[in-house]
TIZAMAR-886516 format. One record per residue (C-alpha): residue number from 1; chain; x negated, y, z negated. Coordinates in nm, 3 decimals. Example, Ala and Ser with C-alpha at 12.3 -4.5 7.8 and 13.67 -1.06 7.14 Angstrom:
TIZAMAR-886516
i->1; ch->A; px->-1.230; py->-0.450; pz->-0.780
i->2; ch->A; px->-1.367; py->-0.106; pz->-0.714
end
This chain:
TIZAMAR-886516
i->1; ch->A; px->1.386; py->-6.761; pz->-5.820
i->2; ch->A; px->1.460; py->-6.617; pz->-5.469
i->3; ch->A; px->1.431; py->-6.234; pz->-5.473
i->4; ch->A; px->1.568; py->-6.062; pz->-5.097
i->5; ch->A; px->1.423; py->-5.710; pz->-5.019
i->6; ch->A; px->1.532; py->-5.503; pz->-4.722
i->7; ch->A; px->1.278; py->-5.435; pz->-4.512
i->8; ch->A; px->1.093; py->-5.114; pz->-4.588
i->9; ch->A; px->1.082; py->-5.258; pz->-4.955
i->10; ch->A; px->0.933; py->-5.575; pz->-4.851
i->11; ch->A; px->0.688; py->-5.389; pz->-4.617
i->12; ch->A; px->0.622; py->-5.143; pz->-4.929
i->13; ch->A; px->0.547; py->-5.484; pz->-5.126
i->14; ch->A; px->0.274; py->-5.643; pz->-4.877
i->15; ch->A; px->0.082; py->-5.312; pz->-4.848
i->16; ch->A; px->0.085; py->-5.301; pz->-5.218
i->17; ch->A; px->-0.047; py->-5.655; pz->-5.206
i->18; ch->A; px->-0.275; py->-5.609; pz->-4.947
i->19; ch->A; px->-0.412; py->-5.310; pz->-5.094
i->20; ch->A; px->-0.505; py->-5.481; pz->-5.418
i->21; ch->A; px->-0.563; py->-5.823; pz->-5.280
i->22; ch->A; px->-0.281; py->-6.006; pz->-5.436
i->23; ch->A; px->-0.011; py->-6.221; pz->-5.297
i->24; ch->A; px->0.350; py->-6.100; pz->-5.292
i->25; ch->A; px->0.476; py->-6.280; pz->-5.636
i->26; ch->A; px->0.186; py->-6.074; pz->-5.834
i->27; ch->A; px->0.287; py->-5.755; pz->-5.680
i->28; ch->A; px->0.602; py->-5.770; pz->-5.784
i->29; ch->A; px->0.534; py->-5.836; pz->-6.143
i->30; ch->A; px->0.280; py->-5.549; pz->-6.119
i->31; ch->A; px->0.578; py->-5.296; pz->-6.025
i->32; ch->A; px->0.822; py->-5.480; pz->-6.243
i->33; ch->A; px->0.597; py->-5.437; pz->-6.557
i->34; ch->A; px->0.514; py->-5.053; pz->-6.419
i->35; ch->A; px->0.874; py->-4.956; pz->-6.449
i->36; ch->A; px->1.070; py->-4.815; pz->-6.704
i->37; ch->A; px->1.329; py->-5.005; pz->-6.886
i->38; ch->A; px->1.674; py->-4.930; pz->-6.904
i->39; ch->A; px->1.640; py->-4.974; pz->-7.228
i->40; ch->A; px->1.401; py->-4.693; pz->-7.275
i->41; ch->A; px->1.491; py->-4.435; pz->-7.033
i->42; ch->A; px->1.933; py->-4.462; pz->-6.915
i->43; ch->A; px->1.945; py->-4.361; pz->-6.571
i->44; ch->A; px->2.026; py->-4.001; pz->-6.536
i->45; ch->A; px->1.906; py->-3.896; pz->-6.851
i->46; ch->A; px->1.574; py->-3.642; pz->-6.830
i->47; ch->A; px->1.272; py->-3.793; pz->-6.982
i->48; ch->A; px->1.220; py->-3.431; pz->-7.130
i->49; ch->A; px->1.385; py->-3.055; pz->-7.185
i->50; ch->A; px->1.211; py->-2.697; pz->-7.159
i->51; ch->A; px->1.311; py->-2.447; pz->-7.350
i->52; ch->A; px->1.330; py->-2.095; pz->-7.199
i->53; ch->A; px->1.121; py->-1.867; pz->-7.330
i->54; ch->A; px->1.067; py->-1.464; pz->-7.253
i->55; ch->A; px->0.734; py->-1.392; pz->-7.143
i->56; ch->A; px->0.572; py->-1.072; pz->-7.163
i->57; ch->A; px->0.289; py->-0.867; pz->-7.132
i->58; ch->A; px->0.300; py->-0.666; pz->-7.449
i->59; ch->A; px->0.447; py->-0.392; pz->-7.270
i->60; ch->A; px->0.680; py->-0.306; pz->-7.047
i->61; ch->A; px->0.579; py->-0.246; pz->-6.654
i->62; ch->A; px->0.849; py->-0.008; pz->-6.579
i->63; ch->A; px->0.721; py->0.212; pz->-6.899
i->64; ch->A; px->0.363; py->0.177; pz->-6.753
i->65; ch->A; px->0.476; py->0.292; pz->-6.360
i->66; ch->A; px->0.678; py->0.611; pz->-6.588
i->67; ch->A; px->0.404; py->0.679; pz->-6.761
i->68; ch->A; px->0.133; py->0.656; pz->-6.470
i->69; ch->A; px->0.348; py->0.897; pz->-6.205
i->70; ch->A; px->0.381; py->1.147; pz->-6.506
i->71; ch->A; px->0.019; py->1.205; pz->-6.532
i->72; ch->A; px->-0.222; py->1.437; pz->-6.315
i->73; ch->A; px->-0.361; py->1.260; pz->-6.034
i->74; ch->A; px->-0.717; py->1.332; pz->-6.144
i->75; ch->A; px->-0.639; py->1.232; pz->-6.500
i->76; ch->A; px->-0.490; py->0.896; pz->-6.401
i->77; ch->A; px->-0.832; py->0.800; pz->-6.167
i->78; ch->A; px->-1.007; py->0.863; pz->-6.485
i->79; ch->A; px->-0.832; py->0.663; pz->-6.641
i->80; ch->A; px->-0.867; py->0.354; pz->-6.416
i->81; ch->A; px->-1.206; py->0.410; pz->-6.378
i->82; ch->A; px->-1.246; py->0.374; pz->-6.791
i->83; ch->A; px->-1.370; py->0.762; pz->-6.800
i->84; ch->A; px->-1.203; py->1.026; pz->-7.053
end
């Protein structure tokens, strides 16, 4: 079988080769068995989804900054500092 690569795919192939000390016809085979098949994954299609979620802190921050600027400055250093 004759198999033409541009360039930059060929060169991509010998340092491959090089690099594990291989000639060119075992590379290939290496990246050909490495890839996906069609079969397996169309192309296009995402190997995965996420579904959104809400995260939270178990409060809400703009509550906390209300409730923070409505205390007494001394009351609120207290309170950082873990003092009653």
């Amino acid at each position: 079988m004759t198999v033409r690569l541009d360039p930059a795919a060929r060169r991509k192939l010998e340092r491959l080769a090089a690099k594990q000390g291989i000639s060119l016809n075992e590379a290939l085979n290496l990246l050909l068995r490495l890839a996906p098949d069609e079969a397996e994954s169309p192309p296009g299609s995402p190997q995965y989804r996420l579904k959104p979620r809400m995260v939270g802190f178990g409060f809400e921050i703009a509550e906390a900054r209300r409730l923070v600027t409505a205390l007494p400055d001394d009351r609120m250093l207290r309170t950082r500092r873990g003092q009653q």
